[in-house]
C-alpha positions as CSV (number, residue, x, y, z in Angstrom):
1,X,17.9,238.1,-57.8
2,X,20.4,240.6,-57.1
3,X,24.0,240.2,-56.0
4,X,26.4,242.6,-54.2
5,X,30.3,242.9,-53.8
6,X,31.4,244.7,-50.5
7,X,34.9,245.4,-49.7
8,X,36.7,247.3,-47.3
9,X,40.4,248.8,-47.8
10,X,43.2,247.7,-45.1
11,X,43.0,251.3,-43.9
12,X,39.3,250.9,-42.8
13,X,40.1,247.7,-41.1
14,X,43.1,249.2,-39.2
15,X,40.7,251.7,-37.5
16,X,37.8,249.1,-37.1
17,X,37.2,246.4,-34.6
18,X,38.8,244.1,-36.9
19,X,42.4,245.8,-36.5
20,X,43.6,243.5,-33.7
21,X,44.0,240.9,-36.7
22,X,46.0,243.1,-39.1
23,X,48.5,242.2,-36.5
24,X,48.0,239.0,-36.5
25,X,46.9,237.4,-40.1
26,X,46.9,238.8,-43.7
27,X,44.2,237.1,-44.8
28,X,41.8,234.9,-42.8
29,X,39.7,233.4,-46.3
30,X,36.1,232.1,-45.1
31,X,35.9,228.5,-47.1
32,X,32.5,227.6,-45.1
33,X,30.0,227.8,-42.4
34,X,30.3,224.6,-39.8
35,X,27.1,226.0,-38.0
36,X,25.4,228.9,-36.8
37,X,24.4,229.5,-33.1
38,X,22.7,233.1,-31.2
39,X,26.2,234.5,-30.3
40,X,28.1,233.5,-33.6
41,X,29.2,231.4,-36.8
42,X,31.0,229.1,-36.8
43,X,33.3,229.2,-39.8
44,X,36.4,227.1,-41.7
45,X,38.9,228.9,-42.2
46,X,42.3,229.0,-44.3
47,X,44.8,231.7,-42.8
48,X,47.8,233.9,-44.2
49,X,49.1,235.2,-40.7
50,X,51.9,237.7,-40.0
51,X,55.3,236.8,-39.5
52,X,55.6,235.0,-36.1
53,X,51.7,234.8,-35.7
54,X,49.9,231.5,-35.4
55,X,46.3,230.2,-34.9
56,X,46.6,230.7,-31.1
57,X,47.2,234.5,-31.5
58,X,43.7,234.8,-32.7
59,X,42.4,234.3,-29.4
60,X,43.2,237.8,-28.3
61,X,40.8,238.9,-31.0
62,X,37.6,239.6,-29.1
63,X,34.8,238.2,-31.4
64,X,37.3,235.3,-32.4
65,X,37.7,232.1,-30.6
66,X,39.5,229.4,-32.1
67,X,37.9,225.6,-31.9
68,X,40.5,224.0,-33.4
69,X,43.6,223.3,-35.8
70,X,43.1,221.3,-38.7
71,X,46.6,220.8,-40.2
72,X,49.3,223.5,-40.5
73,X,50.7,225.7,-43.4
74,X,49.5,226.4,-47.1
75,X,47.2,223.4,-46.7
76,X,45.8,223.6,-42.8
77,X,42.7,224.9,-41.8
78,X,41.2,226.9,-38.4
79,X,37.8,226.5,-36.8
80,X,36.8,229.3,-35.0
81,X,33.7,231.1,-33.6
82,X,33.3,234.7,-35.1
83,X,30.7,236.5,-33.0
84,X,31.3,240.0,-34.6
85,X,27.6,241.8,-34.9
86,X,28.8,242.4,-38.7
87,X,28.8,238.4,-39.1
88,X,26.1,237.6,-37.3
89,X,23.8,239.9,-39.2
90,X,25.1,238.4,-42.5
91,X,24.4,235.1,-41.7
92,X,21.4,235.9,-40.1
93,X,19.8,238.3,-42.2
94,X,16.7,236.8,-44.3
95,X,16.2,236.7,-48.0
96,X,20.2,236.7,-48.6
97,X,23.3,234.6,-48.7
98,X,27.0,234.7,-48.4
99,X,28.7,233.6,-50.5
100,X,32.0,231.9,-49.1
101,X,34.9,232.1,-50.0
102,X,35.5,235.7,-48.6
103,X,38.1,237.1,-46.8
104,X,38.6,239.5,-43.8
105,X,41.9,240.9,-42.3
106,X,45.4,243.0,-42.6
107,X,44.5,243.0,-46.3
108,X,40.7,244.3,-46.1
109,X,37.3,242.4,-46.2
110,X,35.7,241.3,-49.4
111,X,32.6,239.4,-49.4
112,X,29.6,238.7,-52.1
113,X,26.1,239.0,-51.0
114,X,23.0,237.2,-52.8
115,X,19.3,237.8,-52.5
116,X,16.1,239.0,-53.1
117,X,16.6,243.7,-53.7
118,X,14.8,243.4,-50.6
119,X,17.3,241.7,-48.4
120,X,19.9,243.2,-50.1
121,X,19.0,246.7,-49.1
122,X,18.4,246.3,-45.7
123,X,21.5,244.0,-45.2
124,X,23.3,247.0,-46.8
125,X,21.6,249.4,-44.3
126,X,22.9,247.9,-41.1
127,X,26.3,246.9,-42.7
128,X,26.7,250.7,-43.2
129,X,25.5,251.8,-39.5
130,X,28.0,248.8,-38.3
131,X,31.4,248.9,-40.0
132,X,30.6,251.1,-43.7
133,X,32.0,249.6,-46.7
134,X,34.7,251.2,-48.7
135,X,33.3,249.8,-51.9
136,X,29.7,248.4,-53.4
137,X,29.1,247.3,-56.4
138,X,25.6,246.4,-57.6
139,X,25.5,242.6,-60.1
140,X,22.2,242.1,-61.1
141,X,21.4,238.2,-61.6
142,X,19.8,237.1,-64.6
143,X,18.6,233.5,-65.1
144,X,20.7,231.5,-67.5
145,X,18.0,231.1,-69.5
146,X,17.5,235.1,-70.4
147,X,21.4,235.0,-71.1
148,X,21.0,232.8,-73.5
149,X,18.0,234.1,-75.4
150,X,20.3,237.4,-75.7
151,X,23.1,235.8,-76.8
152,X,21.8,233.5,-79.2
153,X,19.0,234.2,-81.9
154,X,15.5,231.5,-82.1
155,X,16.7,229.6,-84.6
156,X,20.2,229.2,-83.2
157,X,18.6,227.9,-79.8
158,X,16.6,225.3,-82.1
159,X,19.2,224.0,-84.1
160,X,21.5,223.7,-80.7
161,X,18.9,222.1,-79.0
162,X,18.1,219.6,-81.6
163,X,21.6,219.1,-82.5
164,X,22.4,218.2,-77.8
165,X,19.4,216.3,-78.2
166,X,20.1,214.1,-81.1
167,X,23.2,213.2,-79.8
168,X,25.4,215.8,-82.7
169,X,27.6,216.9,-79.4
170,X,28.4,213.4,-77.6
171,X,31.2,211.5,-78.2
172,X,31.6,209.8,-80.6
173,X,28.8,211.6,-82.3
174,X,25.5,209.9,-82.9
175,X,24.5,211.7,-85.7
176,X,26.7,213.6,-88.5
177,X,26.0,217.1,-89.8
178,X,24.4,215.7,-92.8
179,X,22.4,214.0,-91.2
180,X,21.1,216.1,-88.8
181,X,20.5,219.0,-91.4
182,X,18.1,216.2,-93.4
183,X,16.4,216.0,-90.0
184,X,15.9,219.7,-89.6
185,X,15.2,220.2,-93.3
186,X,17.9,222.7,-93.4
187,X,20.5,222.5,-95.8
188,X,24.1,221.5,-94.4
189,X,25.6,224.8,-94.8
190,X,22.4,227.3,-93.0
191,X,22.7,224.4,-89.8
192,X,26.4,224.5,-89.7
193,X,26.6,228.4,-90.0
194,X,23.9,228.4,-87.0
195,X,26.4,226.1,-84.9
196,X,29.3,227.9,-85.5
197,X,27.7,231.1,-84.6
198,X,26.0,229.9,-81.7
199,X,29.7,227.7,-80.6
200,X,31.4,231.0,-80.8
201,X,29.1,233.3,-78.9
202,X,28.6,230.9,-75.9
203,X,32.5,230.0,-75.7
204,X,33.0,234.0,-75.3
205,X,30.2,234.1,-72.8
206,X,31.8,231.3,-70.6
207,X,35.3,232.6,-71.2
208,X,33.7,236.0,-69.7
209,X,32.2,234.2,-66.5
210,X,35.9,232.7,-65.7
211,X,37.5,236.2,-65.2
């Protein structure tokens, strides 16, 4: 699994098709895909505009076309129709995935791509013929379980497990730290110096992920 992170700078989009909605909208964040038909996606959309700019202004975008309003300000939301050959070729495309939310507008366009190297490359391919991206940057996946087994050691992963399992991490706990080192055959100190370690290196891990 490999995973990519496009983005293009405001001074791309100004000389792109896309610069008809610097004009109009900062930021036009993609929450999710309503459906998918031959000339476009439809998407949900949350939108910064410009000063004086509305939903309506949108319109005069040629691959936009606004379905309806769902609310106005911070909280409201737009349906529209994208049918830019950029968007279409994302959705499209097989073997990957966008992953929503990104954005496109004034600001630039971000978005995150997931899939098998395969799609990824020749997504990447037509995305540079079609509008080429200022920035890519290459996240290869790994499964969760690999993570762990290079964060943790064997017996760190055997004492956690048995320690989840046994009911040492509920609350209130179901089994003491005495009593789960008598179960292991461990003495208290060895299991507890396990935990800790392991505690501490997965609480760093999941602090990284948040950032």
């Amino acid at each position: 699994m490999r995973e990519i992170h496009l983005r293009w700078t405001a001074e791309t989009v100004a000389n792109s098709e896309y610069a008809p909605i610097a004009k109009i909208a900062h930021r036009l964040e993609v929450v999710g895909h309503l459906d998918i038909g031959e000339d476009g996606i439809r998407q949900l959309i949350h939108a910064t505009f410009c000063d004086g700019c509305g939903p309506d202004d949108l319109n005069e975008v040629p691959f936009l076309k606004v379905e309806s309003v769902l609310g106005l300000g911070d909280g409201g939301h737009i349906v529209v129709w994208n049918s830019h050959p950029l968007s279409i070729a994302a959705i499209k495309f097989a073997n990957i995935h966008i992953l929503p939310p990104y954005t496109y507008g004034g600001e630039g366009i971000s978005i995150k791509v997931r899939g098998v190297p395969s799609g990824i490359s020749k997504f990447l391919k037509i995305a540079r013929k079609l509008l080429p991206p200022d920035v890519v940057k290459v996240v290869e996946m790994e499964s969760n379980k690999s993570i762990i087994e290079t964060l943790l050691t064997e017996r760190q992963i055997e004492c956690m497990k048995l320690a989840v399992a046994s009911g040492y991490y509920e609350h209130p706990k179901k089994i003491n730290l005495r009593e789960l080192a008598e179960l292991m055959d461990t003495p208290r100190s060895t299991l507890q110096e396990h935990l800790s370690r392991a505690e501490i290196a997965l609480m760093h891990w999941g602090s990284d992920q948040t950032e």
